[in-house]
FIKE-801616 format. One record per residue: residue number from 1; z, x, y of N, C-alpha, C in turn. Coordinates in Angstrom, 2 decimals, decimal comma. Example, Ala and Ser with C-alpha at 12.3 -4.5 7.8 and 13.67 -1.06 7.14 Angstrom:
2
+-----+---------+---------+---------+---------+---------+----------+---------+---------+---------+
|   k |    n.up |  n.east | n.north |   ca.up | ca.east | ca.north |    c.up |  c.east | c.north |
+-----+---------+---------+---------+---------+---------+----------+---------+---------+---------+
|   1 |    7,80 |   13,19 |   -5,69 |    7,80 |   12,30 |    -4,50 |    7,80 |   13,20 |   -3,30 |
|   2 |    7,08 |   12,85 |   -2,25 |    7,14 |   13,67 |    -1,06 |    7,87 |   12,90 |    0,03 |
+-----+---------+---------+---------+---------+---------+----------+---------+---------+---------+
This chain:
92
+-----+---------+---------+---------+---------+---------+----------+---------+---------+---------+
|   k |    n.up |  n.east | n.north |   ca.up | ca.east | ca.north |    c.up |  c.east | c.north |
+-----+---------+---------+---------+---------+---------+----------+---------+---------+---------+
|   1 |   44,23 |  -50,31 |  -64,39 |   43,04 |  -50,25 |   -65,20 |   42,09 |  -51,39 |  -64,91 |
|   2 |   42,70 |  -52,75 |  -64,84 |   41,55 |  -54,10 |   -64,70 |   41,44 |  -53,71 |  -63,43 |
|   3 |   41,89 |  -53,58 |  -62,15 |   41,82 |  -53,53 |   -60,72 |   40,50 |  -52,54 |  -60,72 |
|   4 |   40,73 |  -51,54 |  -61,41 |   39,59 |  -50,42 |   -60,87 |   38,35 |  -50,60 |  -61,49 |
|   5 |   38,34 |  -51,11 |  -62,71 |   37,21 |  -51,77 |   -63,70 |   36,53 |  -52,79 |  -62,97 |
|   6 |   37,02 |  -53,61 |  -62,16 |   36,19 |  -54,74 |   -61,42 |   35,97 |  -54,20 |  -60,13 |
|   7 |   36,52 |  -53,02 |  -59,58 |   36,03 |  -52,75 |   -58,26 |   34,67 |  -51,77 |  -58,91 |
|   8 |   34,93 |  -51,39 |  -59,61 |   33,60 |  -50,33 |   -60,58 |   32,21 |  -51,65 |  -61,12 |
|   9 |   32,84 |  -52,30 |  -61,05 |   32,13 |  -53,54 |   -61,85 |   31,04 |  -54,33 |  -60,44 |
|  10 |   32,15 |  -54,51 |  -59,43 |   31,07 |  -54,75 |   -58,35 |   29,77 |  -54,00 |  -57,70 |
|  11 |   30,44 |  -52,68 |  -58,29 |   29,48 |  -51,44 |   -57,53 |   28,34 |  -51,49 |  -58,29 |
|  12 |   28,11 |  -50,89 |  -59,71 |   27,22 |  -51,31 |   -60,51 |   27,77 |  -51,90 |  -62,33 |
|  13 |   27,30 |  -53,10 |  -62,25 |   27,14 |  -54,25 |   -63,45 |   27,97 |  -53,43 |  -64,69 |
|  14 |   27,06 |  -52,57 |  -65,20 |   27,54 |  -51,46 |   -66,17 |   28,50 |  -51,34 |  -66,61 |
|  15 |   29,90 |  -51,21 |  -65,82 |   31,35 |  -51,15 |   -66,16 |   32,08 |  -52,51 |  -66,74 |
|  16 |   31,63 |  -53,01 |  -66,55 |   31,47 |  -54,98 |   -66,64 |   31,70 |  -54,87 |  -68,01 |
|  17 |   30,86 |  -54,06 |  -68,73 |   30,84 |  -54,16 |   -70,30 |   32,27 |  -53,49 |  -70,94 |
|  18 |   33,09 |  -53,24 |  -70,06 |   34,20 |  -52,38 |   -70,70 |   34,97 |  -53,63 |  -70,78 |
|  19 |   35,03 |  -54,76 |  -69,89 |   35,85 |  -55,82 |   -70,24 |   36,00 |  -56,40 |  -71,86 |
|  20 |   34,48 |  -56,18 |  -71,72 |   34,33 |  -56,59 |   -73,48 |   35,07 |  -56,52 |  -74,52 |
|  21 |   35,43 |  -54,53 |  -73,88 |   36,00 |  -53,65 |   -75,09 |   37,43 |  -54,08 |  -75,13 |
|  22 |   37,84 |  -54,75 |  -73,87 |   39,70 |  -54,95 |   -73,66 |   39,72 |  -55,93 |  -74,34 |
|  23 |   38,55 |  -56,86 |  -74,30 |   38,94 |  -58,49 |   -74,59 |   39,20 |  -58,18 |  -76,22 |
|  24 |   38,13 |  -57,63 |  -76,78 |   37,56 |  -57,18 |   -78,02 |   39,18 |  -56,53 |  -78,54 |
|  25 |   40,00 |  -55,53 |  -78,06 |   41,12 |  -54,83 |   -78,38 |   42,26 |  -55,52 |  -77,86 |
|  26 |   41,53 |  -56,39 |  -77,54 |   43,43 |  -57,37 |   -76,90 |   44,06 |  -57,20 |  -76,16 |
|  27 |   43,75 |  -56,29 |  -74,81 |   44,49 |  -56,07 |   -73,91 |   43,96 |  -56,94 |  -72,63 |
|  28 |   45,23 |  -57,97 |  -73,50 |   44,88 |  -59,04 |   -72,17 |   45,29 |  -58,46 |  -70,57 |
|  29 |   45,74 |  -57,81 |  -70,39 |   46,16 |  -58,10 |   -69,06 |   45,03 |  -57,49 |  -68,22 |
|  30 |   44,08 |  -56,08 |  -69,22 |   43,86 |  -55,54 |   -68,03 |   42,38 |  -56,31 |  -67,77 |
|  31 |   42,04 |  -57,04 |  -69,32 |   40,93 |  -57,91 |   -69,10 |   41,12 |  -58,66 |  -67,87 |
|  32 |   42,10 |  -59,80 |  -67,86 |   42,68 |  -60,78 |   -67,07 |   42,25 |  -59,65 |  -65,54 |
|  33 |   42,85 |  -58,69 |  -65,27 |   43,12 |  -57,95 |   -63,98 |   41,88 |  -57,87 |  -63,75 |
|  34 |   40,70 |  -57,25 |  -64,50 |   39,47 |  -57,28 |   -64,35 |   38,78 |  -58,55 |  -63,57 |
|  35 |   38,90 |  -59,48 |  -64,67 |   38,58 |  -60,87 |   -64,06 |   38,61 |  -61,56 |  -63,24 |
|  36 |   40,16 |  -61,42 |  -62,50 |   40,87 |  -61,77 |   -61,14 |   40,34 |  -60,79 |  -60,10 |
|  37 |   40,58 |  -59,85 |  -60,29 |   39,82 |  -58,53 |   -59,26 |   38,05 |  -58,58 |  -59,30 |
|  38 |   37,69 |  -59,19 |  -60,12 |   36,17 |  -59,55 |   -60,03 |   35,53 |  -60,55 |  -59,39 |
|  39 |   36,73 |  -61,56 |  -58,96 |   36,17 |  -62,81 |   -58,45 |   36,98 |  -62,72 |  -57,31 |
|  40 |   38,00 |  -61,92 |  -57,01 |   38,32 |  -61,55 |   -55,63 |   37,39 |  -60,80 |  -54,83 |
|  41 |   36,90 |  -59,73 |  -55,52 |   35,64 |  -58,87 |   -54,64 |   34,57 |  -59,66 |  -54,34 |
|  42 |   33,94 |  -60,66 |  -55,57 |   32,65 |  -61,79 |   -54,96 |   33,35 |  -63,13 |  -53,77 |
|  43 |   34,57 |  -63,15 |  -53,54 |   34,64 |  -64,40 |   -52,82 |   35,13 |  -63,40 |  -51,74 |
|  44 |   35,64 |  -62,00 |  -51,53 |   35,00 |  -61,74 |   -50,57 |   34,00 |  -60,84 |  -49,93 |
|  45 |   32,95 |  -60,88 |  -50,88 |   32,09 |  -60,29 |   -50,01 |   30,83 |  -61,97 |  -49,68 |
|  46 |   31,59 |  -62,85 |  -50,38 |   30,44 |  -63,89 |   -50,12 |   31,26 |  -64,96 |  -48,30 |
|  47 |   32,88 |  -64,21 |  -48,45 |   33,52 |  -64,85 |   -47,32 |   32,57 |  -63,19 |  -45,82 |
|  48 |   32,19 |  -62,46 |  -46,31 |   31,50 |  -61,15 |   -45,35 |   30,12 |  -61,77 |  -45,11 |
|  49 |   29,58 |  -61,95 |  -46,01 |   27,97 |  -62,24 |   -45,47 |   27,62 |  -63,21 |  -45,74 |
|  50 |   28,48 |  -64,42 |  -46,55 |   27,89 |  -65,84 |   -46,43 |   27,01 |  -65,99 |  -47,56 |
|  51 |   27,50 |  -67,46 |  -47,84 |   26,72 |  -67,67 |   -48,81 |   25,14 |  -67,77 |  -49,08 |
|  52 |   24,81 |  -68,31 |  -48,00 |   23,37 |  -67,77 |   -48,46 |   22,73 |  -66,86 |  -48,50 |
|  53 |   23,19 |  -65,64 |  -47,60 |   22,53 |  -64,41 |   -48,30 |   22,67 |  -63,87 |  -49,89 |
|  54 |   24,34 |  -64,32 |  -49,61 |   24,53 |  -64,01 |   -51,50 |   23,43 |  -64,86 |  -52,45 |
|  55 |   23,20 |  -65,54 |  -52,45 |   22,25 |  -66,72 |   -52,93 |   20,96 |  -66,45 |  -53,29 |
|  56 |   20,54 |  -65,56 |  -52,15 |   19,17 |  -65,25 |   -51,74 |   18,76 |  -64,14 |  -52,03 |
|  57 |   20,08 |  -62,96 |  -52,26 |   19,87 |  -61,65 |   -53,25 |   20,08 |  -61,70 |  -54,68 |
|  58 |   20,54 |  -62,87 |  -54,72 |   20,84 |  -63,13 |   -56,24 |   18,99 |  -63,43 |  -56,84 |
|  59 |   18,78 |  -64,72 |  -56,53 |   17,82 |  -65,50 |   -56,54 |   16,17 |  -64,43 |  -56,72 |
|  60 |   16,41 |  -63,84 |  -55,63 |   15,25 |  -62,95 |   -54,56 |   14,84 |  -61,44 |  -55,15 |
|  61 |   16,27 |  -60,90 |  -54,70 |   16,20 |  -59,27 |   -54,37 |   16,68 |  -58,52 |  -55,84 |
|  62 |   17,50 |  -59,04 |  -56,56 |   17,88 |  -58,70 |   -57,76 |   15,89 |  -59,11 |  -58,77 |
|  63 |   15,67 |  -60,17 |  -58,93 |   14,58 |  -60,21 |   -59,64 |   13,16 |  -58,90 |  -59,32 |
|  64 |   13,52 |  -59,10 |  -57,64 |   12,04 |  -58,04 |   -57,38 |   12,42 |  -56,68 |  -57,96 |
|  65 |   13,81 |  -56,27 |  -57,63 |   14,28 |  -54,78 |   -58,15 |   14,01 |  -54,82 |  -59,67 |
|  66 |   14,07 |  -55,47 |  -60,32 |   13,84 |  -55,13 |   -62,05 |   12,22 |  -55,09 |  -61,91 |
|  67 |   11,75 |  -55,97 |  -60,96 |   10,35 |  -55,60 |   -61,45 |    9,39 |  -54,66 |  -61,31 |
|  68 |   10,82 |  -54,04 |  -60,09 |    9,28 |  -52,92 |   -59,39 |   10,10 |  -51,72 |  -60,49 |
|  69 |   11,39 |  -51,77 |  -60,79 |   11,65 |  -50,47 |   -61,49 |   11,81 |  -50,43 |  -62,82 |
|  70 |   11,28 |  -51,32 |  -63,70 |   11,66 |  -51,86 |   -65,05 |   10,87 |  -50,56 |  -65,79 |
|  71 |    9,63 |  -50,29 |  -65,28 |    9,08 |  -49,17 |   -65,91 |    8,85 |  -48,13 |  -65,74 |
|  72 |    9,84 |  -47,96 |  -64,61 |   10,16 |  -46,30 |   -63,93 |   10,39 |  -45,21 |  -64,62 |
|  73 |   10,16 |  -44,11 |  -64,66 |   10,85 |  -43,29 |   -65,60 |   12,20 |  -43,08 |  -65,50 |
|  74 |   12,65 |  -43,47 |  -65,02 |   14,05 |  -42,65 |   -64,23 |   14,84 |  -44,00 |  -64,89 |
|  75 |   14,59 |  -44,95 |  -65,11 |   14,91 |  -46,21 |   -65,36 |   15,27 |  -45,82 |  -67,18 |
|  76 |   16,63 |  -45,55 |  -67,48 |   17,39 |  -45,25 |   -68,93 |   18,15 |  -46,47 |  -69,41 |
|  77 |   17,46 |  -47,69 |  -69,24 |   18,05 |  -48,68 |   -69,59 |   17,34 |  -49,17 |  -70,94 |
|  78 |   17,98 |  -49,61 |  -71,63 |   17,38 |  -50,38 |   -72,94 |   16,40 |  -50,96 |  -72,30 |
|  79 |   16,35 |  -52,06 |  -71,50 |   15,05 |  -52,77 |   -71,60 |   13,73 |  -52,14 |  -70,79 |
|  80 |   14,05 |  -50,82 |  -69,87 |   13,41 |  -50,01 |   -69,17 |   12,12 |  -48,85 |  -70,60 |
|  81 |   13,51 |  -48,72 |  -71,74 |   12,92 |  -48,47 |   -72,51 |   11,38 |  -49,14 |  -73,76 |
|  82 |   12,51 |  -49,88 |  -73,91 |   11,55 |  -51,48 |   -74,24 |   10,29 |  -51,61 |  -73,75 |
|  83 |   10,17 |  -51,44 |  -72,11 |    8,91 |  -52,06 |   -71,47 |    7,72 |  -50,88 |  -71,63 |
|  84 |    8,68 |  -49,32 |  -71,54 |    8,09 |  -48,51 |   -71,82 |    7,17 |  -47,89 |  -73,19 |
|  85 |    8,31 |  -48,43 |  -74,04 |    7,49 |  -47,78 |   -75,37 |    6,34 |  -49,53 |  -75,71 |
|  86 |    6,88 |  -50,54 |  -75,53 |    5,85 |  -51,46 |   -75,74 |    4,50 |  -52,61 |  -74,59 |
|  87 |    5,67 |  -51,85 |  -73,28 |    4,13 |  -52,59 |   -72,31 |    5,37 |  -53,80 |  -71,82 |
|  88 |    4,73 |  -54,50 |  -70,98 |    4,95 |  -55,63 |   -70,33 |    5,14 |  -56,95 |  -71,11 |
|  89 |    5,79 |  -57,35 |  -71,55 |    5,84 |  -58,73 |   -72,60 |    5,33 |  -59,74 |  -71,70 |
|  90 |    5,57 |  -60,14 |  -70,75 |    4,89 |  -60,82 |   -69,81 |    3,51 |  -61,06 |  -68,75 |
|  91 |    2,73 |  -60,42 |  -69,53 |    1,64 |  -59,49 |   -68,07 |    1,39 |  -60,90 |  -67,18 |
|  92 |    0,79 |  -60,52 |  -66,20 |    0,39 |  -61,55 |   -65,40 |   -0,79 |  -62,17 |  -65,44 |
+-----+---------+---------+---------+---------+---------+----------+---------+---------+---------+
């Protein structure tokens, strides 16, 4: 259960939140498995492409993606919603 939750967790963020629900219900182990299997997949995909690219998509490529799709339609995220029903909190 934690093993596949953090390989789900690397793919997209989303599943991440189920840890919550283990920690939240007390099932330590598969939290724990999650956790361990979560920081095994980032040390190696940061031992695959190096740290500074990781760094630099973190930093970089993650910020531009929320901005170009924050108000997409297709975009069913709470804060996708947010930007939608009230506008840009930030304009430029």
């Amino acid at each position: 259960g934690g093993v596949l939750l953090a390989v789900l967790a690397a793919w997209k963020l989303y599943p991440a939140l189920l840890a919550v629900g283990a920690v939240i219900t007390r099932r330590w182990r598969a939290a724990g498995a999650a956790c361990v299997g979560g920081l095994l997949l980032l040390a190696a995909e940061v031992a695959v492409i190096g740290s500074g690219d990781h760094v630099r998509f973190v930093t970089e490529r993650v910020p531009a993606n929320s901005a170009e799709f924050i108000g997409h339609g297709f975009n069913l995220s709470l804060p996708g919603m947010a930007h939608r029903l009230f506008g840009d909190p930030c304009p430029a």
